[in-house]
C-alpha positions in Angstrom: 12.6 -13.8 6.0 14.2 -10.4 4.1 12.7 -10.2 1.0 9.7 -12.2 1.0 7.5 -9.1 0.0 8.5 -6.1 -1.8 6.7 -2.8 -2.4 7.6 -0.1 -5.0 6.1 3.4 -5.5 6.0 4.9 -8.9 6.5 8.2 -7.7 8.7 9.7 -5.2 6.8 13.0 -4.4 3.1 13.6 -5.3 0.4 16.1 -4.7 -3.2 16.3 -3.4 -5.4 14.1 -5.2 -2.8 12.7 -7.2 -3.2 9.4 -8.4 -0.1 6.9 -6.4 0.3 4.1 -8.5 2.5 0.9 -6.4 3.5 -2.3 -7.0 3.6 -5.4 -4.6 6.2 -8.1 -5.6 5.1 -11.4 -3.3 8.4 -14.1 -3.1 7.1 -15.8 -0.4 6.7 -19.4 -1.9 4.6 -21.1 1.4 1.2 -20.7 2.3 0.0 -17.3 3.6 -3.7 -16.4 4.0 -3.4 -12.2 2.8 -1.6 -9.2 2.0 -2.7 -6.3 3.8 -1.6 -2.7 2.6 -1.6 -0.3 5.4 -0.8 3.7 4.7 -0.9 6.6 6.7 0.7 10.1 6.6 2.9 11.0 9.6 2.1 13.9 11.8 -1.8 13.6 10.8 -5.0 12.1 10.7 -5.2 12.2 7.1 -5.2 9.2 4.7 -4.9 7.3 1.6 -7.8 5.9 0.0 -7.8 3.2 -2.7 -9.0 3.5 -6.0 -7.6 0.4 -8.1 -6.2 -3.0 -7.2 -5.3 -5.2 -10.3 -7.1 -3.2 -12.1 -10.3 -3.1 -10.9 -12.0 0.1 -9.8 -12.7 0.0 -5.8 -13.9 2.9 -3.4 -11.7 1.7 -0.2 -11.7 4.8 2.3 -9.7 3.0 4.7 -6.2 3.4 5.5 -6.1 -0.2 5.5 -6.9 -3.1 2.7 -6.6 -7.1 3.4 -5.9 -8.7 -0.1 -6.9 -12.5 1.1 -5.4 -15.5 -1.0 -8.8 -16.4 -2.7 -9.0 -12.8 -4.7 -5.3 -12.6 -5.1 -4.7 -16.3 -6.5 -1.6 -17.6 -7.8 -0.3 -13.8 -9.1 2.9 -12.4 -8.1 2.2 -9.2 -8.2 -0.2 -6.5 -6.8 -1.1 -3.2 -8.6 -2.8 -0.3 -6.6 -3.8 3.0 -7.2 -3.8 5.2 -3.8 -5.2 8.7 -3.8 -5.0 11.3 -0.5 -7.0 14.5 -0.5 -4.1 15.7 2.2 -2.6 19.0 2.2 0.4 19.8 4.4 1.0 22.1 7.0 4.2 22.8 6.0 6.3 22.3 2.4 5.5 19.0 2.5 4.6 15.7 4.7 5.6 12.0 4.2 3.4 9.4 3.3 4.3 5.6 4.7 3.1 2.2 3.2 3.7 -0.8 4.4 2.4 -4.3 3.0 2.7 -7.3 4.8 2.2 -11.3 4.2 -0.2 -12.7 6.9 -0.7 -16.1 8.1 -3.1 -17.7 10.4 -3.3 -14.1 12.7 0.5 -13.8 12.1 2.9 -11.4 10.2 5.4 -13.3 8.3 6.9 -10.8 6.3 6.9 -7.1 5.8 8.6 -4.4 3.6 7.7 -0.6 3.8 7.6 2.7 0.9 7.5 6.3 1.7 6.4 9.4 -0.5 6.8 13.1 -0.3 3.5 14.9 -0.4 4.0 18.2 -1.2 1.7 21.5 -1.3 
């Protein structure tokens, strides 16, 4: 369904090692079993790495973070801080996220942010 999950970036163009502060907005009202975050950075191998979820301080190196029901509870909304150590080739590159809802192995819904990374 359109706008069962929602995700909003703070900024629209960052830098290296700048802190990416976004905000997940679930609506979905049924029963799902996570939210996973995925990011990457088109035309490379490079990544974003997590450093805050909800406030808490994490070390996730991954590209990808599952948020499973149990931690997330009965909140609405997911706070993240993302941080990439990439530099771009050229003026700038384009960071993607994309969050989804999953249940039992399956995406139910799915909503996508971009950001400029410049030199």
């Amino acid at each position: 369904m359109p706008n069962d999950i929602e995700i909003h970036l703070d900024e629209k163009e960052i830098s290296s090692e700048q802190g990416l502060r976004g905000t997940i907005i679930i609506k979905y009202e049924e029963r799902f079993d996570s939210v996973v975050i995925n990011s990457q950075i088109e035309n490379s191998n490079d990544i974003f790495r997590y450093i805050l979820i909800n406030g808490r301080k994490i070390n996730h190196p991954y590209a990808r973070i599952p948020l499973f029901k149990d931690d997330i509870g009965d909140k609405k909304e997911i706070e993240f801080i993302a941080v990439t150590s990439h530099i771009p080739v050229s003026d700038s590159s384009t960071g993607k996220f994309r969050t989804s809802i999953i249940q039992e192995n399956k995406e139910i819904a799915s909503a996508l942010a971009y950001v400029k990374i410049i030199k």
